[in-house]
N, C-alpha and C positions, 0 to 999 in steps of 0.2 A: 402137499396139495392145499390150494386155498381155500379159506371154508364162508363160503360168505352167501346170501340171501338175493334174488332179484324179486321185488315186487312190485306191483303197478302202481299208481297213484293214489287210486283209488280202493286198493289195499291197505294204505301207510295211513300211523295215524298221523293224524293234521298238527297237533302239539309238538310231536319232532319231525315234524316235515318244517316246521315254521323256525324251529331251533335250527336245524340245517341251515336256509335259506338266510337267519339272521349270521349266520357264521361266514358264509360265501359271498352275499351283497350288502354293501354299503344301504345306508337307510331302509332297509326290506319293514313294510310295515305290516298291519294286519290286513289292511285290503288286497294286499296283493292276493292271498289265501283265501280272502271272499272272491274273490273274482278268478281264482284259478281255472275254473270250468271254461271259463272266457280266452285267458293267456293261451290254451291248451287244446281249443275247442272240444273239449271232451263232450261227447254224445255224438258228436256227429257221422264217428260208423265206431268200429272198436277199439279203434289205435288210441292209445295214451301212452304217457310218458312213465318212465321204468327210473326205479334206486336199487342202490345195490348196500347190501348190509352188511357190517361185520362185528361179530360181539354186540348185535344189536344195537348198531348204532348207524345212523345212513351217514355212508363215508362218500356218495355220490349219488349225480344225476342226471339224468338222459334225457331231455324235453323233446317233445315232437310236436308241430301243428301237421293234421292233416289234410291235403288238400286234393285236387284229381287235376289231371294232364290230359290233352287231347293231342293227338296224331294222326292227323288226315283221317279217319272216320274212326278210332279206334281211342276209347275213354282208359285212364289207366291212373288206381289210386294210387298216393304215394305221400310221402310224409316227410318233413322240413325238418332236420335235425336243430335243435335250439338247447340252451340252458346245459352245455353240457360243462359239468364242473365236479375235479375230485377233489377231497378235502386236502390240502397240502403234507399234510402228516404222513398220506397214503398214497400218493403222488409216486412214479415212478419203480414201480411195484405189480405192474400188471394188472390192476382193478381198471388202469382207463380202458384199454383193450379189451379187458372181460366185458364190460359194461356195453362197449361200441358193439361187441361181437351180438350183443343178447338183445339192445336196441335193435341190428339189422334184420332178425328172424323173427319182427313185427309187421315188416312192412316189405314185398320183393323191390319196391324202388322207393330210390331215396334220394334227396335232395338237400344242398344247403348252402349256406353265404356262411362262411368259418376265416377266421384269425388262423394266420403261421402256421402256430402250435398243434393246431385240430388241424389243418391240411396237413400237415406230417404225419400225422398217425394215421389219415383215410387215405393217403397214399398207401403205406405201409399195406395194408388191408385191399388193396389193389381199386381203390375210387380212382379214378379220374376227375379231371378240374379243368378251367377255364377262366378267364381275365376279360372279358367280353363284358361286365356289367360294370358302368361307373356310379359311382359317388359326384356329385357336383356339388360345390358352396359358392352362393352369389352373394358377396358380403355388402350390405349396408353401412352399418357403423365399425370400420373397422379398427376401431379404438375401445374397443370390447369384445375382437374375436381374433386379430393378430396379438402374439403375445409380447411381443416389444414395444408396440402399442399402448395395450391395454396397462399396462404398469402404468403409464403417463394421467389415465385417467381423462382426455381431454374432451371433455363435453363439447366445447367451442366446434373443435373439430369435425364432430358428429353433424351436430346442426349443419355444420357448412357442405359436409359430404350432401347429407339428406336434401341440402338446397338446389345441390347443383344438378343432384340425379333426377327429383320433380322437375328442374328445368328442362332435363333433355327429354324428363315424358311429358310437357306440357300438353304436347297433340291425342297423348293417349286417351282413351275413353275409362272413368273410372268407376267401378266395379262394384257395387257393396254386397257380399258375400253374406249368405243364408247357412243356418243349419240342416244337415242333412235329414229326410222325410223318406216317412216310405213312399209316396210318390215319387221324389228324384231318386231312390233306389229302381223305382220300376224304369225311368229315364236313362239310369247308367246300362242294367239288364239292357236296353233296347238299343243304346248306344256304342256297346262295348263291343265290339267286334275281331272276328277272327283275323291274325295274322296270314301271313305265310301258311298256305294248307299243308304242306310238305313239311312246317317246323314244329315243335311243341311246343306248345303254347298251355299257358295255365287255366281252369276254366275258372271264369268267375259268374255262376250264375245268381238267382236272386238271394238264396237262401247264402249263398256267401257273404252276398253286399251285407245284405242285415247285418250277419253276425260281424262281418270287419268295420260296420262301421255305427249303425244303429246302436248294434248291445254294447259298443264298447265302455269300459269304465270312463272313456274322454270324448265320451259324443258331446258334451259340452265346450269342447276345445275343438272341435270337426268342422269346416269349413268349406261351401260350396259355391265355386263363380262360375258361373256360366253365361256364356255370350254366345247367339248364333252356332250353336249346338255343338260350342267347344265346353270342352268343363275342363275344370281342374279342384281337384280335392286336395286340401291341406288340414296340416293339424300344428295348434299352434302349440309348441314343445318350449317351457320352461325348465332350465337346469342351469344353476350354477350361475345363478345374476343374470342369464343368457337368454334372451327372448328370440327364438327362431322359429322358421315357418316351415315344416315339412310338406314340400309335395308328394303325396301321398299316391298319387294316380292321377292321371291324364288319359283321356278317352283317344280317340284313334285318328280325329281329325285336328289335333293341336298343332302348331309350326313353331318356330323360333320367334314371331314376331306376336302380333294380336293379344289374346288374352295371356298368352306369359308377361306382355310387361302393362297390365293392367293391374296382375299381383303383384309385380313391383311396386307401384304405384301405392297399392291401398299397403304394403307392408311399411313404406315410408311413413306413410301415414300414422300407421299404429305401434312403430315403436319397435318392429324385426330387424336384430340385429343380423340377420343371415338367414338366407334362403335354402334350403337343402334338397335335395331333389336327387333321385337315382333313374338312371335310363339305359339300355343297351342300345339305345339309338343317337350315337355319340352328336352326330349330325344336328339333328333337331336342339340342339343349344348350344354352338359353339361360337353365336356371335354376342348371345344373350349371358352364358355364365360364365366367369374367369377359368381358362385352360389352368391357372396357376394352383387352383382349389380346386383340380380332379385329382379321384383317385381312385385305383382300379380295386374292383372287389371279386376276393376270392370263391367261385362259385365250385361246388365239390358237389360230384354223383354219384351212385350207384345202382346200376340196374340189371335185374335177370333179363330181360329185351334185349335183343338186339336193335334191333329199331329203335328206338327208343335211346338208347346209348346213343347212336352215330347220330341223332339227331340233336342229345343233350352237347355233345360234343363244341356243339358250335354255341352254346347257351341255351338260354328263353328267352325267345325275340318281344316276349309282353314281361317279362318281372321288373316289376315297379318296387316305390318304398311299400306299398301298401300289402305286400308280400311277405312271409317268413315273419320272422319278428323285429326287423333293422326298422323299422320307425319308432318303437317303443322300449327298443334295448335296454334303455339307461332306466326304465319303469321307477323310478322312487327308489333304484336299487346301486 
């Protein structure tokens, strides 16, 4: 029998939570652990994120953000599986299972965006999944984001992409993007509207906005265009020499045409090597971002509902980047 420890987060001490953390991700530095309450939204009902111990040492990790789901008149909390990672030493051993098993008797429904690896195992575990949510990249400089390219290094070539693409938005209207306020929090709140009444949809009311976007440790990198009461929220994502613009969220009245390639436009402008943006509503950009640069993301559930199940089944007809933790994945880590 295995003899090992599960405790909460907020349990653990922070000294070897931070030892962990530098062993599992690349550059992990000390903010990430000032700013963990934030990663995790801890406080915001009881759910937090679980490790699991052995010999006194945390060999793993279970993150969860939590968030609430609406279904035609009925609210239903439920938590994002995130950060799950076992130390490779203990890998294949039955701690990931243990771990998943002790994570799901946190929360009756559960949700996530998971790699391969972790969709095999919450299969295993009887989840269900779906391919319904895309990844898109609308590349500008792609002499910095294709990799046969990018060896070439050719600046010349950037400029001249960059020329030609202002030339075909010459007619566009161009944009200059604000930092987000809690007045345009109260704006999104008013603007942000229900789906399909029959689908599940994620809530996102004020108290959300804030914290997704005001408290974050990158409200200074948060970007807010709005035109004739379209918006679009981006976050401008530095990694790796790679200057790119996450769209983070789009409010309910956006199209393919209008304020999407007005942030084209201002990303030209300032230097985005790529556009990134996630939607289940494949339609609304298939004229605007390259089909060639989709890619489908794995969505995994679990729920005691029935309702609720046959409803996830088909996705969430609102999960944006601004969801889960897929805009900030790569965090300094």
């Amino acid at each position: 029998m295995k003899t090992y420890i599960i405790k909460k987060l907020s349990e653990t001490d922070k000294s070897q939570l931070f030892d962990f953390y530098k062993k599992v991700y690349n550059n992990v530095d000390k903010s990430f652990i000032e700013n963990i309450k934030w990663y995790y939204r801890i406080g915001y009902n009881s759910y937090e994120p679980i490790v699991i111990i052995v010999n006194n040492k945390i060999i793993g990790h279970a993150g969860l953000i939590p968030n609430d789901i609406k279904l035609q008149s009925k609210k239903y909390s439920v938590i994002w599986f995130i950060d799950f990672i076992i130390l490779p030493e203990y890998r294949a051993k039955g701690y990931g299972k243990i771990l998943t098993l002790e994570w799901m008797k946190i929360c009756p429904h559960q949700i996530t965006f998971c790699n391969n690896s972790s969709l095999s195992l919450f299969k295993k575990l009887n989840w269900k999944s779906n391919s319904s949510t895309n990844r898109i990249i609308y590349p500008i400089n792609y002499f910095n984001v294709i990799p046969l390219l990018k060896d070439f290094r050719l600046n010349i070539g950037d400029d001249l992409v960059r020329y030609l693409l202002k030339r075909k938005l010459k007619k566009t209207k161009l944009i200059i993007p604000v930092q987000v306020s809690e007045k345009l929090i109260r704006e999104l709140v008013r603007t942000d509207q229900e789906f399909e009444k029959n689908k599940a949809t994620l809530i996102r009311d004020e108290s959300w906005f804030r914290w997704r976007i005001l408290e974050t440790p990158y409200s200074k990198d948060i970007l807010f265009f709005e035109e004739n009461n379209q918006i679009i929220i981006g976050h401008v994502f530095r990694y790796k020499n790679i200057k790119r613009l996450n769209i983070i969220y789009t409010n309910f009245k956006n199209s393919e045409k209008n304020i999407f390639e007005t942030v084209v436009k201002w990303s030209i402008d300032n230097q985005i090597d790529f556009i990134w943006y996630v939607t289940t509503n494949i339609k609304n950009s298939n004229s605007l971002f390259s089909m060639f640069f989709k890619k489908k993301l794995n969505f995994a559930f679990n729920t005691s509902s029935s309702d609720l199940s046959r409803s996830l089944e088909s996705g969430l007809t609102n999960a944006q980047g601004i969801d889960s933790d897929i805009d900030y994945i790569l965090r300094d880590r």
